[in-house]
Biotite code that builds the C-alpha atoms (Angstrom):
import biotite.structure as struc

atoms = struc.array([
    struc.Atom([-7.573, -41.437, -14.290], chain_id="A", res_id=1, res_name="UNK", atom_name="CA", element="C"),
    struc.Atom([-6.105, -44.970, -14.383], chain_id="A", res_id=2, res_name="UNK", atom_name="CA", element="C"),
    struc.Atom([-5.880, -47.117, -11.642], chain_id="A", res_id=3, res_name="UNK", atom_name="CA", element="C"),
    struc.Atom([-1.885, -46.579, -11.546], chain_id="A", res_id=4, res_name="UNK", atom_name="CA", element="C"),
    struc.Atom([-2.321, -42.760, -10.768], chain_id="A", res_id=5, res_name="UNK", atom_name="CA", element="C"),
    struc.Atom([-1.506, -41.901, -14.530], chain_id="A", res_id=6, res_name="UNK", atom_name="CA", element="C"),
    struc.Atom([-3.643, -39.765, -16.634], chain_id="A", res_id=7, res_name="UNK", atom_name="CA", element="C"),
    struc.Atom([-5.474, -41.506, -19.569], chain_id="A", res_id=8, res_name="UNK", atom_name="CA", element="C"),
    struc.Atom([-6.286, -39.635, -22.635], chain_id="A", res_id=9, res_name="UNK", atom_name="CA", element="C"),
    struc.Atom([-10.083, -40.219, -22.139], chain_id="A", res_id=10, res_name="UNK", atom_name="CA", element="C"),
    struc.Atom([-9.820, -38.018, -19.362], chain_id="A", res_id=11, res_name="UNK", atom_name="CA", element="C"),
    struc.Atom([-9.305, -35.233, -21.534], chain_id="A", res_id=12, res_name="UNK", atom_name="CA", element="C"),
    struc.Atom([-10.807, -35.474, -24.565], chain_id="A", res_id=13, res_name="UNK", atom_name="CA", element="C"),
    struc.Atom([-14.744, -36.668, -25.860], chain_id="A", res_id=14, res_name="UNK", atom_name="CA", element="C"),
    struc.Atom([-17.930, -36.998, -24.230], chain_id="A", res_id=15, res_name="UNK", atom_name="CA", element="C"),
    struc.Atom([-17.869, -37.987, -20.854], chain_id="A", res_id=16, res_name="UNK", atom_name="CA", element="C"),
    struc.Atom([-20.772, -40.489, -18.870], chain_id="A", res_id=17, res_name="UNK", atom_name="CA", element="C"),
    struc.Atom([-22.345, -39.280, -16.221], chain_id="A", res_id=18, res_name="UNK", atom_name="CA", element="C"),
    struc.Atom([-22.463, -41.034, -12.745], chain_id="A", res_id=19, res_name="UNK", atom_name="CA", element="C"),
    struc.Atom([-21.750, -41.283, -9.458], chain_id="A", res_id=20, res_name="UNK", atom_name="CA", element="C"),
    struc.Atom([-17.778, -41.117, -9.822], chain_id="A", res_id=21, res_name="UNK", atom_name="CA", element="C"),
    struc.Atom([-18.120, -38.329, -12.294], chain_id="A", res_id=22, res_name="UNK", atom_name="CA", element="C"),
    struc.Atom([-18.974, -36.163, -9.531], chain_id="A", res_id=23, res_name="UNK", atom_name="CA", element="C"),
    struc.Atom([-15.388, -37.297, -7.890], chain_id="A", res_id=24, res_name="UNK", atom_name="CA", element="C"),
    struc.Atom([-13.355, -37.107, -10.989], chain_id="A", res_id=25, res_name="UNK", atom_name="CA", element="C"),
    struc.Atom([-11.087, -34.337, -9.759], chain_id="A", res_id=26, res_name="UNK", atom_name="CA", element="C"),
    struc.Atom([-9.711, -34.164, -13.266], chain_id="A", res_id=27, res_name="UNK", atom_name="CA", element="C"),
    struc.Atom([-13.009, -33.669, -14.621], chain_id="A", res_id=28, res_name="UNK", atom_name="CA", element="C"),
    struc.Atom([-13.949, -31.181, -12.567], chain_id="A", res_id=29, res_name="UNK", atom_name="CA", element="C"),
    struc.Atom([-10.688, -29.511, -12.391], chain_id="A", res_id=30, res_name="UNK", atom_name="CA", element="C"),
    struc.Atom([-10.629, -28.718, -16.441], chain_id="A", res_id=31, res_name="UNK", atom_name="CA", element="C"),
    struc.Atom([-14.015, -27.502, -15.965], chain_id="A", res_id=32, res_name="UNK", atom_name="CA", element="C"),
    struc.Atom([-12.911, -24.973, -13.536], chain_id="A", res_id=33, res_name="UNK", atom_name="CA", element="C"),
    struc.Atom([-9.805, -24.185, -15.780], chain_id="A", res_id=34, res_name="UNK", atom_name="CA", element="C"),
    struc.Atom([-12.239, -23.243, -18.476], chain_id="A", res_id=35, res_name="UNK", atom_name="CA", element="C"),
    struc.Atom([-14.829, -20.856, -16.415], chain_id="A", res_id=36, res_name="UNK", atom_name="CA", element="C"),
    struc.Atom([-11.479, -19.397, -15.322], chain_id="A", res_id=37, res_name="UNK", atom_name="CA", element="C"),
    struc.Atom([-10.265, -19.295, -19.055], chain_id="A", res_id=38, res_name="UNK", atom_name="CA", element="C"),
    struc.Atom([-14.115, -17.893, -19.640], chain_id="A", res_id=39, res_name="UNK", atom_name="CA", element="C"),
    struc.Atom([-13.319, -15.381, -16.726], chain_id="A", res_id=40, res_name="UNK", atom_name="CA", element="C"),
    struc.Atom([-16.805, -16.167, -15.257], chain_id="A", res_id=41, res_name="UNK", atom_name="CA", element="C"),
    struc.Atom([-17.680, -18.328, -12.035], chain_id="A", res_id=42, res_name="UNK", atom_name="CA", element="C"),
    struc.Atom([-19.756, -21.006, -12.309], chain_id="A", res_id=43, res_name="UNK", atom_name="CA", element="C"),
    struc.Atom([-22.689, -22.058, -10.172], chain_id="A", res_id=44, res_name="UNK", atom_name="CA", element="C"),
    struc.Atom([-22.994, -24.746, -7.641], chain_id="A", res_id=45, res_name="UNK", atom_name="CA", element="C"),
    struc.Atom([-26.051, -25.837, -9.962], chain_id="A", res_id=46, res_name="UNK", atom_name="CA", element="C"),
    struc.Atom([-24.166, -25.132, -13.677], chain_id="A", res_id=47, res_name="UNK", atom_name="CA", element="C"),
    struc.Atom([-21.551, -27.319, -12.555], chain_id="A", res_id=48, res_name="UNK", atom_name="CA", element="C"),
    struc.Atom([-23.210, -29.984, -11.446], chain_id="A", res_id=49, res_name="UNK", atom_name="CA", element="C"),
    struc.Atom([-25.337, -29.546, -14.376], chain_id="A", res_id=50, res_name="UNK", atom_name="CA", element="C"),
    struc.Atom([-22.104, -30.125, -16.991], chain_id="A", res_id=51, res_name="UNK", atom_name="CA", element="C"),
    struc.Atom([-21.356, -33.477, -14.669], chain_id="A", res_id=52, res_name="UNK", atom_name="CA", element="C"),
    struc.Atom([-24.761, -34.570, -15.975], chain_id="A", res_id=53, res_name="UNK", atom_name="CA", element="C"),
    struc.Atom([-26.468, -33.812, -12.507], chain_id="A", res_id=54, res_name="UNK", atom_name="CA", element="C"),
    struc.Atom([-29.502, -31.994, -10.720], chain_id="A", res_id=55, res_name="UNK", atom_name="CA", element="C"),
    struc.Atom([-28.669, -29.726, -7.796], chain_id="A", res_id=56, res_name="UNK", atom_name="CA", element="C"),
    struc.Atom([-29.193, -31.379, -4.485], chain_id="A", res_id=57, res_name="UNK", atom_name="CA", element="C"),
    struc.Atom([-27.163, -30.581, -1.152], chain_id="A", res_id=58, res_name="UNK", atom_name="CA", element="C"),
    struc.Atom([-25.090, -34.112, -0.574], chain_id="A", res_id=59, res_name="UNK", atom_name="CA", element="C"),
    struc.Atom([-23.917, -33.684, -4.790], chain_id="A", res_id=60, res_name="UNK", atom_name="CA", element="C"),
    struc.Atom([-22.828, -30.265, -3.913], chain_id="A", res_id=61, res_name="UNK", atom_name="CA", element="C"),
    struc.Atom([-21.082, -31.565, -0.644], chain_id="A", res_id=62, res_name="UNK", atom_name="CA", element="C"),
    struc.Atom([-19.556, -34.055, -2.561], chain_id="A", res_id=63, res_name="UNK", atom_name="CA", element="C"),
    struc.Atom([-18.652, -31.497, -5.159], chain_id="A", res_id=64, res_name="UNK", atom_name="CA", element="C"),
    struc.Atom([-17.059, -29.282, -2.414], chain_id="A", res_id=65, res_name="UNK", atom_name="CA", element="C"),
    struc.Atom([-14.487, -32.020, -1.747], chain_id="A", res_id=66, res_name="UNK", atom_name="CA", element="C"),
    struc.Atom([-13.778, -32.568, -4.981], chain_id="A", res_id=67, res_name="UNK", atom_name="CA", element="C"),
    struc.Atom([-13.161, -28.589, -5.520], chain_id="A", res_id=68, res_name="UNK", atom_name="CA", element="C"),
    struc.Atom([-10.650, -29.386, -2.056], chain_id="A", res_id=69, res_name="UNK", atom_name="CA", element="C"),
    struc.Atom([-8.768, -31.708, -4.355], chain_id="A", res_id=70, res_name="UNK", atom_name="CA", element="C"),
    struc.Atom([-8.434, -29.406, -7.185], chain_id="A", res_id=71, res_name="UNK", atom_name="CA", element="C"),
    struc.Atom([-7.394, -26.614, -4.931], chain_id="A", res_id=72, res_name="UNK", atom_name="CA", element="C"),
    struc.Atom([-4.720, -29.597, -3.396], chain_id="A", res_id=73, res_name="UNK", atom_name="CA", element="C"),
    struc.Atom([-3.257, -29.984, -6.801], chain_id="A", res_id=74, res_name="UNK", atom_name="CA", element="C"),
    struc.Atom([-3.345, -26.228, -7.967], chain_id="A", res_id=75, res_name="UNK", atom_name="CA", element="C"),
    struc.Atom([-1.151, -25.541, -4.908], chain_id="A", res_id=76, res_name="UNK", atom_name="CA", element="C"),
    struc.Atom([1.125, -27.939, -5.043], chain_id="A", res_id=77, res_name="UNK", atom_name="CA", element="C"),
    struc.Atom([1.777, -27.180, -9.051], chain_id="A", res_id=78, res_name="UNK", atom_name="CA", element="C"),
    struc.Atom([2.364, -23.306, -8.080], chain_id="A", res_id=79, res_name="UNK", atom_name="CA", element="C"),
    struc.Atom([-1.779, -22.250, -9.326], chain_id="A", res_id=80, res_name="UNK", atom_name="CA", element="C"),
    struc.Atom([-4.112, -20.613, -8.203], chain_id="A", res_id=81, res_name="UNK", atom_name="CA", element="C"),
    struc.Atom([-6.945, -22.255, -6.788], chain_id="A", res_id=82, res_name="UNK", atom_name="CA", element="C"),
    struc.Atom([-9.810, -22.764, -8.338], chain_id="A", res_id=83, res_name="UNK", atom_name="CA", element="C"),
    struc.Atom([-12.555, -23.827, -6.229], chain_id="A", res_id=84, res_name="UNK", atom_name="CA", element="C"),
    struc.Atom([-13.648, -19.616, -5.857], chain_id="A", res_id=85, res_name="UNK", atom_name="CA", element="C"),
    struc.Atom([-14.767, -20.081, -9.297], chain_id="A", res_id=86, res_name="UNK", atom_name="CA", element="C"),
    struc.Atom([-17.742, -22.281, -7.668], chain_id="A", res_id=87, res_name="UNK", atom_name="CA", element="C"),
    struc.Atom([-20.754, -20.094, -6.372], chain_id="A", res_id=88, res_name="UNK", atom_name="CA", element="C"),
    struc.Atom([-24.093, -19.496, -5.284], chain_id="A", res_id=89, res_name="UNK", atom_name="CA", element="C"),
    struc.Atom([-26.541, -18.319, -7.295], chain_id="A", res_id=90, res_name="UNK", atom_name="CA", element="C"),
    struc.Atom([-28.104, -16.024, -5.078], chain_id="A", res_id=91, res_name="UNK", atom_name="CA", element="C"),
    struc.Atom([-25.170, -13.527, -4.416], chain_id="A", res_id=92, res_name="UNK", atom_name="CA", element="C"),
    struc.Atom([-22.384, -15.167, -6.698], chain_id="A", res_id=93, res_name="UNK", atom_name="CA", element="C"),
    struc.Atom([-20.233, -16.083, -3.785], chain_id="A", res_id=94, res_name="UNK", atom_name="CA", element="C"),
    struc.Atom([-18.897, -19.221, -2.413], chain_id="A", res_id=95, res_name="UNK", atom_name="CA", element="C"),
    struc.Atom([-20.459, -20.726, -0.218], chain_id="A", res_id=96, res_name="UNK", atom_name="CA", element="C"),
    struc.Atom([-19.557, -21.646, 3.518], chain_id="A", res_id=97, res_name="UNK", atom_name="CA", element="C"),
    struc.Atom([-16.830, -24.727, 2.629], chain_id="A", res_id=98, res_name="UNK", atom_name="CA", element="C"),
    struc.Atom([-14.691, -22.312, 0.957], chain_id="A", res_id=99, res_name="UNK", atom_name="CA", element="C"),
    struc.Atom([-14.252, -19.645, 3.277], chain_id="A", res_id=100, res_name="UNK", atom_name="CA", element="C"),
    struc.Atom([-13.716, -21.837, 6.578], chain_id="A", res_id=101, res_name="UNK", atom_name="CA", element="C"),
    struc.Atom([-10.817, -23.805, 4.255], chain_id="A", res_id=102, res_name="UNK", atom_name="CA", element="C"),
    struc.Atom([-9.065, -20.641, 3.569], chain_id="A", res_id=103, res_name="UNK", atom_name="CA", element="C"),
    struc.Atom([-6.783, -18.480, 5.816], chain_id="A", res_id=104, res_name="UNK", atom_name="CA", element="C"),
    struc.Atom([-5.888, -15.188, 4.844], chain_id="A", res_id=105, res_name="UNK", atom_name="CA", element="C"),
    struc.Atom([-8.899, -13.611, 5.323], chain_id="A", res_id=106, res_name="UNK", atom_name="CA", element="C"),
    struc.Atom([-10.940, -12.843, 9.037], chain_id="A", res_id=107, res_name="UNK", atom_name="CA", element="C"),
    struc.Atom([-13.714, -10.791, 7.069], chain_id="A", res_id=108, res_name="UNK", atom_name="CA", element="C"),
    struc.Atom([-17.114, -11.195, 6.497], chain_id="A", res_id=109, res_name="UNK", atom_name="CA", element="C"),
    struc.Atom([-18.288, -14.189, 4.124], chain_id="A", res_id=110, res_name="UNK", atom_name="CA", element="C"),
    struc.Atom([-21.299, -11.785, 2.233], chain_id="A", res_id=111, res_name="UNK", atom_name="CA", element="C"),
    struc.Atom([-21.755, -8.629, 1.655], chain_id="A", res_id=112, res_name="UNK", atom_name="CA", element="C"),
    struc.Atom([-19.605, -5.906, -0.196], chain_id="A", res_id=113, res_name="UNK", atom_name="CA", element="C"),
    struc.Atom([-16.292, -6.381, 1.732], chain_id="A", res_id=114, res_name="UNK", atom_name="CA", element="C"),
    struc.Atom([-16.344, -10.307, 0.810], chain_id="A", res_id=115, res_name="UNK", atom_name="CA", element="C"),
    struc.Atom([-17.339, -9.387, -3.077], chain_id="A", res_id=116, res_name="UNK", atom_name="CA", element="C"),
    struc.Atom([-14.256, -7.324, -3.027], chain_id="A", res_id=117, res_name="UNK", atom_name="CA", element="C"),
    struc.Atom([-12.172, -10.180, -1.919], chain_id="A", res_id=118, res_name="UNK", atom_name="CA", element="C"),
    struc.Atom([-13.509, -12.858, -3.536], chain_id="A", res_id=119, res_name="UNK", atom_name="CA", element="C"),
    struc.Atom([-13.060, -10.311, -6.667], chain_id="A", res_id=120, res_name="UNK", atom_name="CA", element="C"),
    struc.Atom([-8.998, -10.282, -5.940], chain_id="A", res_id=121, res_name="UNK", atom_name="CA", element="C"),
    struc.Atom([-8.365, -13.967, -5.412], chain_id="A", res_id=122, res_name="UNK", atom_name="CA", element="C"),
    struc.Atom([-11.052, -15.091, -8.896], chain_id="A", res_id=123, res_name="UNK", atom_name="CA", element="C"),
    struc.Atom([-9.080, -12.298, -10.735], chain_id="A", res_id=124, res_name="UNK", atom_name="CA", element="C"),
    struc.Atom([-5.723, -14.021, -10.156], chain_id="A", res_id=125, res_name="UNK", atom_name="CA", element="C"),
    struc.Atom([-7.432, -17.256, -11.778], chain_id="A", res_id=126, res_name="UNK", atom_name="CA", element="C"),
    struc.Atom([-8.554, -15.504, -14.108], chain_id="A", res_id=127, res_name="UNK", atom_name="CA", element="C"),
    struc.Atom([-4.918, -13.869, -15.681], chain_id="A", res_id=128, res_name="UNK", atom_name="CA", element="C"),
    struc.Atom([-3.115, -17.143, -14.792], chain_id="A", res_id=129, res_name="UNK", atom_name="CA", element="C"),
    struc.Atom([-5.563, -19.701, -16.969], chain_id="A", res_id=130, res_name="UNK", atom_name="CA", element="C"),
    struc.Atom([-6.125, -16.473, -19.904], chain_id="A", res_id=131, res_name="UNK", atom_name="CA", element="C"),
    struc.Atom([-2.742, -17.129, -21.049], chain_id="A", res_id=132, res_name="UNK", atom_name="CA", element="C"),
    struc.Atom([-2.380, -20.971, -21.280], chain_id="A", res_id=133, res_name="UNK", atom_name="CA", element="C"),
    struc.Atom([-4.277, -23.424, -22.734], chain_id="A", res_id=134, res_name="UNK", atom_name="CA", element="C"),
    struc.Atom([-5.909, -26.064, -20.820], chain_id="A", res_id=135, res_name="UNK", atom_name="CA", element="C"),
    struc.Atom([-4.710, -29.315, -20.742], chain_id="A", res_id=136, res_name="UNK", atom_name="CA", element="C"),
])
């Protein structure tokens, strides 16, 4: 993104460096997202972070988690669905605590087969929104 707020076309398109902003770059991360929901399929705290050039380590995936806030901030305000369910754990597949305590909507439990079911729902709707349009 350049300095003025405006998208440059690097942002899109080629390789991209790794580094400590790439973990910030909300565009980045956002078109990543758009693909696993393009993919249908969720993507791990570790896979993502992995794409962004990264090991797993709890303060990347913090910082990751408020980078996932921001693409959720945009996806809302551009009528989307969010995105930031598409990020999981590897040991059960579901997001982990950030996510839920961000949401409202939901007063269930955050594992087990009643939160599978939900999260289910709300990746499906990402999933038939980003199927039918390409990602820019």
């Amino acid at each position: 993104m350049r300095k003025d707020g405006g998208v440059a076309a690097e942002d899109f398109f080629g390789e991209y460096e790794s580094g400590p902003g790439a973990i910030g770059d909300v565009i980045r991360v956002e078109r990543l997202v758009r693909q696993a929901a393009q993919d249908q399929c969720a993507l791990s705290y570790s896979e993502i972070l992995g794409l962004l050039g990264f090991r797993f380590s709890r303060p990347k995936m913090r910082a990751l988690c408020k980078t996932l806030d921001a693409v959720d901030r945009r996806a809302a305000a551009a009528g989307e669905p969010e995105l930031a369910v598409l990020v999981v754990r590897e040991s059960d597949r579901l997001p982990g605590q950030g996510w839920w305590t961000g949401r409202t909507g939901y007063v269930g439990p955050w594992e087990g087969a009643e939160a599978r079911a939900h999260i289910d729902a709300v990746q499906a709707r990402a999933f038939a929104y980003w199927q039918a349009r390409p990602i820019a």
